[in-house]
Each structure stands twice: as structure tokens, then as C-alpha cells.
C-alpha positions in Angstrom: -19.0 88.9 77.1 -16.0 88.0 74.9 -16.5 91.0 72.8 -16.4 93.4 76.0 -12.9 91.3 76.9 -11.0 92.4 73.8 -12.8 95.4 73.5 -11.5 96.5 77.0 -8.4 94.4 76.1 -8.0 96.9 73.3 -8.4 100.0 75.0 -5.6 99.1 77.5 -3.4 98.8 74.8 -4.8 101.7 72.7 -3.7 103.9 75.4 -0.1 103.6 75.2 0.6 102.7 78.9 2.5 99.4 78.5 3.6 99.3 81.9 -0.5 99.2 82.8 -1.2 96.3 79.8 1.6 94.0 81.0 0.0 94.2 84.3 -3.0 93.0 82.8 -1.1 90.5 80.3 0.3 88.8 84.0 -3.2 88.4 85.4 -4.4 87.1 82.4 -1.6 84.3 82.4 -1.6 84.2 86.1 -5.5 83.1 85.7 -4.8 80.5 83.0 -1.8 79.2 84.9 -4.3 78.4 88.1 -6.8 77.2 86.1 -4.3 74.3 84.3 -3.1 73.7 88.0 -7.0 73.1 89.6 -7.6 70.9 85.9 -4.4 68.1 86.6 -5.5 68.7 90.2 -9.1 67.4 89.5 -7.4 65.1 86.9 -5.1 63.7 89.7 -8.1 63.2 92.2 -10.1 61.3 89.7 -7.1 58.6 88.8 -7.0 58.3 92.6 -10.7 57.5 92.8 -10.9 55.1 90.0 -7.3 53.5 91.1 -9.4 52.8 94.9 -12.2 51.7 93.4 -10.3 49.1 90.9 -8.7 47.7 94.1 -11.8 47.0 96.3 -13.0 45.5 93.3 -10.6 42.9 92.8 -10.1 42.2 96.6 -14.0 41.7 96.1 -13.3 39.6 93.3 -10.5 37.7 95.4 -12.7 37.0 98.3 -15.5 35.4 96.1 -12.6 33.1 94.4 -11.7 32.3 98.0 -14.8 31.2 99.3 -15.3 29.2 95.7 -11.9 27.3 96.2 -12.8 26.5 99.5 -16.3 24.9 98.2 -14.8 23.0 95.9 -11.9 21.7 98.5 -15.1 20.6 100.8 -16.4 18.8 97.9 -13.4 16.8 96.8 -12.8 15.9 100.7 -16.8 14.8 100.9 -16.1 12.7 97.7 -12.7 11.2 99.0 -14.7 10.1 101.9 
């Protein structure tokens, strides 16, 4: 496959119609451009997702450390009785 692209890449050029080889030169870097924007797109949804799931972790984490301090409280008013 690569070898057809420069190949045909080649032949543009070989023809001596530069108007015709820009054209393809824009679509080439109009293809890379929108293929760097869907990658920090992806990237950007992935921090997102990790960044929710850090937070329901530690509210997870937060809730058990409740529900231990509260224990412990219970004890210490059992024991003062």
C-alpha cells in the first residue's frame, strides 16, 4: 500500500501540474490535521474518565473512613459508660 501512495504521489508530481499536486498536498495535511484533532480528542475523553473514576473512588474511600470513625466514636462512648 505505501509503495502505491508514493508511487501515485510521484506521478502527480511527475506531470508538471502543480496546481493539481498542491491540491493533493492540502488533503494530505487536511487528513493529518483531523487525525491529531480525533487523537487529543480521544486523549481528552480518557483524562475525563480516569479524573471520574479517581473521584468516586475517594468519595468511596471517604464513606468507609466515615462509617469507621463513627465505630470507633460508639466504642469510646460504650467504654465511657
Amino acid at each position: 500500500m505505501k509503495s502505491t501512495y508514493i508511487k501515485s504521489r510521484k506521478i502527480v508530481a511527475a506531470k508538471s501540474r502543480p496546481v493539481r499536486y498542491l491540491g493533493y498536498a492540502a488533503g494530505e495535511i487536511a487528513l493529518i490535521i483531523v487525525g491529531v484533532l480525533l487523537a487529543v480528542q480521544i486523549n481528552d475523553w480518557n483524562d475525563a474518565r480516569k479524573y471520574r473514576s479517581e473521584c468516586l473512588d475517594n468519595i468511596l474511600k471517604l464513606k468507609l473512613d466515615i462509617y469507621e470513625a463513627i465505630a470507633n466514636i460508639q466504642g469510646s462512648i460504650e467504654r465511657m459508660e
